[in-house]
N, C-alpha and C positions, 0 to 999 in steps of 0.2 A: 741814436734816435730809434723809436721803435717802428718795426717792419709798417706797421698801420701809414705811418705819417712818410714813408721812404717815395713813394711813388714808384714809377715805370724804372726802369738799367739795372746795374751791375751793382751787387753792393756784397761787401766781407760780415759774415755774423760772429760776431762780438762776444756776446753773451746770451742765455738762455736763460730770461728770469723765473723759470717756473720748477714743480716740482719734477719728482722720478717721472712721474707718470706722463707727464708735458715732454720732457726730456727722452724719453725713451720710443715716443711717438713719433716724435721729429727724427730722430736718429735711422729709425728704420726707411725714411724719405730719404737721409743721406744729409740733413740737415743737422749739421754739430756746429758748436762754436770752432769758429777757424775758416771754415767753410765758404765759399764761395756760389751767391744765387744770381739769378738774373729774374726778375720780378718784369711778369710781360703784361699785367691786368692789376689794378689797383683801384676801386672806387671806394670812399670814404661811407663808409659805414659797412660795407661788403667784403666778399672774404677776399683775399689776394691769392694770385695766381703769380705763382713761383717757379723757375725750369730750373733742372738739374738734371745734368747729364744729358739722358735721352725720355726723360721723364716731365710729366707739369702735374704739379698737384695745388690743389684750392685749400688754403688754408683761412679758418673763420678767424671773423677780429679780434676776439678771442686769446686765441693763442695769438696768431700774428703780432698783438701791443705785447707778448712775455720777449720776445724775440728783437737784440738791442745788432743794427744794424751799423754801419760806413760805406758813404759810398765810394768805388773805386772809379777812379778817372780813367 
């Protein structure tokens, strides 16, 4: 499912539908497919709010729908 539609916990990223540019964005967050996020803010049409590691960054809807998530139990 894409990050947009995941809501709030814990979820594995899948895959990355975008180009170089989208891809190499995210990666410098620490954001690659395989990946592990914890998504702590998510409103429907807004950008989501992502933690990794020691870090949170706001990502726009945008990107977030290129970004194919699971969540982990």
């Amino acid at each position: 499912m894409p990050l947009t539609f995941a809501g709030k916990g814990k979820f594995k990223v899948n895959r990355i539908n975008g180009g170089n540019t989208v891809k190499n964005r995210l990666a410098k967050m620490g954001i690659i497919e395989g990946s592990t996020i914890q998504v702590s803010n998510a409103h429907y049409g807004g950008p989501v709010v992502v933690q990794l590691q020691d870090a949170q960054y706001g990502i726009g809807i945008g990107v977030a729908s290129k970004i194919d998530v699971t969540p982990i139990a």
